[in-house]
C-alpha positions in Angstrom: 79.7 73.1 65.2 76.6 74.7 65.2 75.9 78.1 67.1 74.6 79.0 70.0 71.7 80.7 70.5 73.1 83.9 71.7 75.5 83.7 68.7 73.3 83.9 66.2 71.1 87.0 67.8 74.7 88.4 68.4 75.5 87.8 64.3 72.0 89.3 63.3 72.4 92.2 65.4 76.2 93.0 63.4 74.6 92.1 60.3 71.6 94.8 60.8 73.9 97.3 62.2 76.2 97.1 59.2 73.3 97.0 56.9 72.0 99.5 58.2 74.5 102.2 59.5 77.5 104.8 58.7 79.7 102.8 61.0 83.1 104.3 60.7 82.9 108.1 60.9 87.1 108.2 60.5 89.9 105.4 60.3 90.7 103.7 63.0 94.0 103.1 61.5 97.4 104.1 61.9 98.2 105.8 58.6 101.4 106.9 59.1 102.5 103.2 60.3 100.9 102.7 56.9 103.2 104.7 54.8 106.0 103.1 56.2 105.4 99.5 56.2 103.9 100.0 52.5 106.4 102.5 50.7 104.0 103.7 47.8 106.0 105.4 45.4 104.2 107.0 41.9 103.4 104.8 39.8 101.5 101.9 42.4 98.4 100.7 42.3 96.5 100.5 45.7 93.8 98.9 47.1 92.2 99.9 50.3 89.0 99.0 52.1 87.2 102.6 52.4 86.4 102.8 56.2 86.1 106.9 56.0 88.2 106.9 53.2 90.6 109.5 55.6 94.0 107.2 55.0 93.0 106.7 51.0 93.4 110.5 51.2 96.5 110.7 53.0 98.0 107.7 50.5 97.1 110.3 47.6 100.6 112.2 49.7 102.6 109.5 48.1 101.3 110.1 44.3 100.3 106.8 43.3 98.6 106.1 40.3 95.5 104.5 41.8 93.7 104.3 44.9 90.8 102.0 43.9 88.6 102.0 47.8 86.5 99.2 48.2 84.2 98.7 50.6 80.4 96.7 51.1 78.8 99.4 53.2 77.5 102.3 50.1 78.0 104.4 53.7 81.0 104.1 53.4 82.1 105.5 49.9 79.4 107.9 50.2 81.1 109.6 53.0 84.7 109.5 51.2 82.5 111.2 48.1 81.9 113.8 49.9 85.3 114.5 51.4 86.3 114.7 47.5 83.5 116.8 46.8 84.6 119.4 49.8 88.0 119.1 47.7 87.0 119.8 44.1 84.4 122.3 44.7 85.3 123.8 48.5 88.0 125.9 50.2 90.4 124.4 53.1 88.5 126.2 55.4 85.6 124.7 54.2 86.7 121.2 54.2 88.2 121.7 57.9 84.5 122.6 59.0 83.2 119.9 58.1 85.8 117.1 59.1 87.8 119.1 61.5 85.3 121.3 63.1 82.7 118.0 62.9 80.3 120.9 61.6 78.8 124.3 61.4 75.8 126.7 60.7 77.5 127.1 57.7 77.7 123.3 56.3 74.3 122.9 54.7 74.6 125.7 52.3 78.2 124.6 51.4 76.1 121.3 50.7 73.6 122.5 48.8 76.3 124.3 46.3 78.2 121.0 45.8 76.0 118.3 46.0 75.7 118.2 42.5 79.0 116.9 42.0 78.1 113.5 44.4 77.4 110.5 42.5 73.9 109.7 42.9 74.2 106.9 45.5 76.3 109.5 47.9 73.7 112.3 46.9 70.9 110.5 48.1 72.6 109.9 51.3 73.3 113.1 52.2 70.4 114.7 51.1 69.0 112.4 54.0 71.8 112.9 56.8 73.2 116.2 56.0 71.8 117.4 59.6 74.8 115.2 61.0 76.9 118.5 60.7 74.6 120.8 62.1 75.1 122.4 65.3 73.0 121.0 68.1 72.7 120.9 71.9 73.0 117.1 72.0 75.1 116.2 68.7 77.1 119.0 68.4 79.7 117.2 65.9 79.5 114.7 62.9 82.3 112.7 64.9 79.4 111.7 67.3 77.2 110.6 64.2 76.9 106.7 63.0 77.1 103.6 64.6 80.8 103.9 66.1 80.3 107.8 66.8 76.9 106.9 68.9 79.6 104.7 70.9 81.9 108.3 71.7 78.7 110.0 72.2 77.4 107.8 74.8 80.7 107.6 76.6 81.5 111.3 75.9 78.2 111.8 77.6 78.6 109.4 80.5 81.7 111.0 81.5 80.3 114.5 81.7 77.6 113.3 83.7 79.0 110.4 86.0 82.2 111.6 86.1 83.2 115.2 86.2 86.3 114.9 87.4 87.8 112.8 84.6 86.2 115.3 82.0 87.8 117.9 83.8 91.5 116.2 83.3 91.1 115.3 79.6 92.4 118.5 78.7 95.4 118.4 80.6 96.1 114.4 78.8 95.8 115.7 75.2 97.9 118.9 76.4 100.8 116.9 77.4 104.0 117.7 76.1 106.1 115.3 77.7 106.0 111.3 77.9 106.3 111.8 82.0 103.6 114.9 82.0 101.3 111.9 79.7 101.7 109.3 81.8 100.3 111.3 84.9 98.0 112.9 83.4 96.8 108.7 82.5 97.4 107.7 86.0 95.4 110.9 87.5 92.2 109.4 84.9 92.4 105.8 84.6 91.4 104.7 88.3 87.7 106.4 87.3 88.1 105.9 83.9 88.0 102.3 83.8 85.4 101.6 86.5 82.5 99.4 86.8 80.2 101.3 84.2 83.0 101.3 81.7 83.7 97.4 82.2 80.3 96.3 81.9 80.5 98.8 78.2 82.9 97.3 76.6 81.9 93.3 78.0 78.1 93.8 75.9 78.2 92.5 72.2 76.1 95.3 71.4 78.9 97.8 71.9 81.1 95.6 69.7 79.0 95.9 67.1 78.7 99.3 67.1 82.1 99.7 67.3 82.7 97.5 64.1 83.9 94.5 65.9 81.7 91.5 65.4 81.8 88.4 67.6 84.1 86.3 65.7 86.6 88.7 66.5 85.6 89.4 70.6 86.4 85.6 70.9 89.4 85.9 69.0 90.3 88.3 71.6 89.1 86.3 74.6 91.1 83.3 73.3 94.0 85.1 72.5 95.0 88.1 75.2 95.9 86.3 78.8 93.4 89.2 80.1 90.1 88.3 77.7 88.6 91.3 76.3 88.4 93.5 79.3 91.8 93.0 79.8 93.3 93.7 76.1 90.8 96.5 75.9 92.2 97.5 79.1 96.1 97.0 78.0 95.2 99.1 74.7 93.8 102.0 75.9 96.9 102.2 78.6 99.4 101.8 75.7 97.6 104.4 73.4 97.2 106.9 76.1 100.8 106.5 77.8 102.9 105.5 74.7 103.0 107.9 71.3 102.4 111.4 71.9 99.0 112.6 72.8 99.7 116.2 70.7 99.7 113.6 67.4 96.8 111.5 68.9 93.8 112.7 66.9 92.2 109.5 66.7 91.3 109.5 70.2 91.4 113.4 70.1 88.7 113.3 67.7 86.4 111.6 69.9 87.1 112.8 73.0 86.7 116.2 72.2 84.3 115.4 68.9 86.7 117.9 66.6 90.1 117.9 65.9 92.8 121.0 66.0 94.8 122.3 63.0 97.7 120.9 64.6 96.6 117.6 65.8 94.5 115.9 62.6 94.8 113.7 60.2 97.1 114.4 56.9 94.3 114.9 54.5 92.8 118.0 57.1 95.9 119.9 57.1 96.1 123.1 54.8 99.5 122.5 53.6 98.1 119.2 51.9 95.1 120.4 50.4 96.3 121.4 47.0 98.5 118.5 47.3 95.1 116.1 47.5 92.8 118.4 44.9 95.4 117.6 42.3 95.4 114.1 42.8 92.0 113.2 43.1 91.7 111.8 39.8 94.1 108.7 41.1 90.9 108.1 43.7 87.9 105.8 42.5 85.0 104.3 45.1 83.5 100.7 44.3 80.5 99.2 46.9 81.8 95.6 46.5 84.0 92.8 47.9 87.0 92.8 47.6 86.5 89.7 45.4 84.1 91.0 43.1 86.1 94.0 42.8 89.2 92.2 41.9 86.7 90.0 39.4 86.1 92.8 37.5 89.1 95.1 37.5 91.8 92.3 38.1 94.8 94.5 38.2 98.0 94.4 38.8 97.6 95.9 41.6 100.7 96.9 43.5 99.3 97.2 47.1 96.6 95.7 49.2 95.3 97.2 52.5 93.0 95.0 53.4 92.4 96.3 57.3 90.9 93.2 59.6 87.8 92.3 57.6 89.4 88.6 57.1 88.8 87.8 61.0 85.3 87.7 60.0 85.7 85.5 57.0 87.9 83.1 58.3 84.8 82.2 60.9 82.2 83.0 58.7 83.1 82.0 55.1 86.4 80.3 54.8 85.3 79.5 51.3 84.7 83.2 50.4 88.1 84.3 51.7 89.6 81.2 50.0 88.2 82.7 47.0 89.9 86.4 48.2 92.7 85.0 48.3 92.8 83.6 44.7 91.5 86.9 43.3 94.6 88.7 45.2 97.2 86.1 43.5 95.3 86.5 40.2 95.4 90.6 40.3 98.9 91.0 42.3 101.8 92.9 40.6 105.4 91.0 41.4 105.9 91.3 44.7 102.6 93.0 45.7 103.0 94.2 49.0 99.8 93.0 51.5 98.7 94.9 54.7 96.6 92.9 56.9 95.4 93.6 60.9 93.8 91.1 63.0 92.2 91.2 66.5 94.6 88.2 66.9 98.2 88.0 67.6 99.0 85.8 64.3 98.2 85.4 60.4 96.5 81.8 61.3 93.4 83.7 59.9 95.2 83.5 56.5 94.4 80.3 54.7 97.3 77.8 55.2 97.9 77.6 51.2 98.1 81.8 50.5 100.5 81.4 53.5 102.8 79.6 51.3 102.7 81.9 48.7 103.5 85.1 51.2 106.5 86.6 53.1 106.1 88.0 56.0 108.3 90.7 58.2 107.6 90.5 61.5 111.0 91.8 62.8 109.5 94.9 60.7 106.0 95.0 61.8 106.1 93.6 65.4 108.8 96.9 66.5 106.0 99.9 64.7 102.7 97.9 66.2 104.1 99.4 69.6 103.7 103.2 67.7 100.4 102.7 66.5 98.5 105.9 67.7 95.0 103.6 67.8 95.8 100.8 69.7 92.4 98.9 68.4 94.7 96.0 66.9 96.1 92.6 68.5 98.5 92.8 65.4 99.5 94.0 62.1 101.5 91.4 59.4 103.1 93.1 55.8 102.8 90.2 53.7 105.0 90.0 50.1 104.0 88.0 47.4 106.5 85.3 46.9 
């Protein structure tokens, strides 16, 4: 079926933004849920879409013997180059300005002293976009930087402006130490949280995009959550914000407040696990690619795959190029590769029907820890095992 009109202007504006754009600032994935499902042990040989390359950190934890991150967007490995860089070359304290404080007067001369050791891709970058850490009256934080932190900046500006009052009782939600003291701190927020201003948001395409969801996926969600997209968006944010504890919530934390805490961050920020990371760094290696060229020229075996949701898109967009995916994963899979997948859906029927037969899945395992996921961005997550 050919699309519409508004389709296609809706695809061109996702393909320019990602073309275009840091889009992911930080993961918007539930490592520790990650750790569990997966059990990395030394010795495995990962695969992981980079995003902000935060959880291929915190999977160094687990001393595996590769982490190979992947990812189309140069962005994108360019900004887990530099977290390694802060890691060779940097203190803790150092590193935590940058991706816990979200920046500092101090950043670009800590810059300047390690950017040679960037590749010359992520050097180039930087040298262009290094201001995204400095201090300023309207930025003020990295975490408010690229396509998805434009998104927090706008809202985190809208509610300052248009609504005080909510601003005001943020504090007290990410203070709660009790699931009852949580849920009405939520209940106090949400009636002028989620008013008019924020529906009409999260209904425009544009938003999606910048968020990193493209339209493939928004209709997955209207066809697939009773309440459309309003409604899961809706359903998410009250599970997220009334569900797993808001003191080990940094990914909203993070761009709420636009800087995480010492005690509410991800793994690969705290100070404990810095020398942990800077000994292990060598496990780490960046490739701007697809996950089937990747696998085309370094074919494995590889023991785990993270693969995040990027196979929504390809299932609408180019089911022969997922196909193909899917053949490279056979071809490079260790026995009984373990597969992480999330979907906007509620169901794998976004996996081809023939690597279905050649997977086992565990959704008496996955369905019970999707419930725990600090994000809530996710219809579902499915841990595949090849059969």
């Amino acid at each position: 079926m050919a699309k519409s009109i508004g389709s296609r202007v809706q695809d061109a504006f996702f393909r320019f933004v990602h073309g275009n754009r840091l889009i992911y600032n930080t993961c918007w994935e539930d490592p520790r849920l990650d750790r569990k499902l997966l059990g990395i042990t030394p010795g495995a040989q990962v695969v992981v879409i980079t995003s902000a390359g935060d959880n291929a950190l915190d999977y160094l934890l687990d001393d595996p013997a590769g982490v190979a991150c992947v990812d189309l967007n140069f962005r994108q490995n360019a900004l887990l180059e530099l977290k390694r860089a802060l890691f060779r070359r940097a203190s803790h304290a150092e590193l935590f300005l940058f991706f816990g404080d979200g920046g500092g007067a101090r950043c670009a001369a800590i810059y300047k002293a390690l950017r040679g050791d960037l590749p010359d891709y992520a050097r180039e970058f930087w040298d262009r976009n290094i201001d995204y850490f400095k201090p300023g009256r309207l930025s003020r934080s990295f975490y408010y930087h690229g396509a998805s932190g434009a998104v927090a900046f706008a809202f985190s500006r809208i509610l300052s402006a248009v609504k005080p009052g909510v601003r005001r009782l943020i504090p007290e939600l990410l203070a709660a130490q009790t699931p009852e003291a949580q849920r009405r701190a939520f209940d106090a927020i949400e009636p002028a949280f989620w008013d008019r201003v924020s529906r009409w948001l999260v209904g425009r395409p544009e938003t999606m995009a910048l968020l990193g969801v493209p339209r493939p996926q928004i209709e997955l969600i209207r066809n697939s959550h009773p309440g459309g997209l309003e409604g899961f968006v809706r359903d998410k944010v009250r599970q997220v914000f009334t569900g797993p504890p808001m003191a080990e919530n940094y990914f909203w934390r993070v761009y709420l407040t636009g800087r995480y805490t010492r005690a509410c961050c991800p793994e690969y920020l705290k100070e404990d696990n810095f020398p942990v990371i800077r000994g292990r760094l060598a496990a780490l290696s960046t490739h701007t690619a697809s996950v089937s060229a990747f696998l085309a020229g370094n074919p494995g075996p590889y023991s785990h795959f993270i693969l995040l949701d990027h196979q929504d898109w390809l299932a609408s967009n180019a089911p022969a190029a997922l196909a193909e995916e899917w053949d490279r994963i056979f071809d490079s899979a260790a026995p009984a590769a373990k597969i992480l997948m999330r979907t906007a859906g509620l169901d794998v029927s976004f996996v081809p029907g023939a690597a279905r037969d050649r997977l086992r899945f565990f959704p008496e395992i996955t369905e019970p820890l999707h419930a725990a996921d600090r994000v809530g961005t996710y219809g579902s997550q499915h841990l595949a095992v090849v059969a």
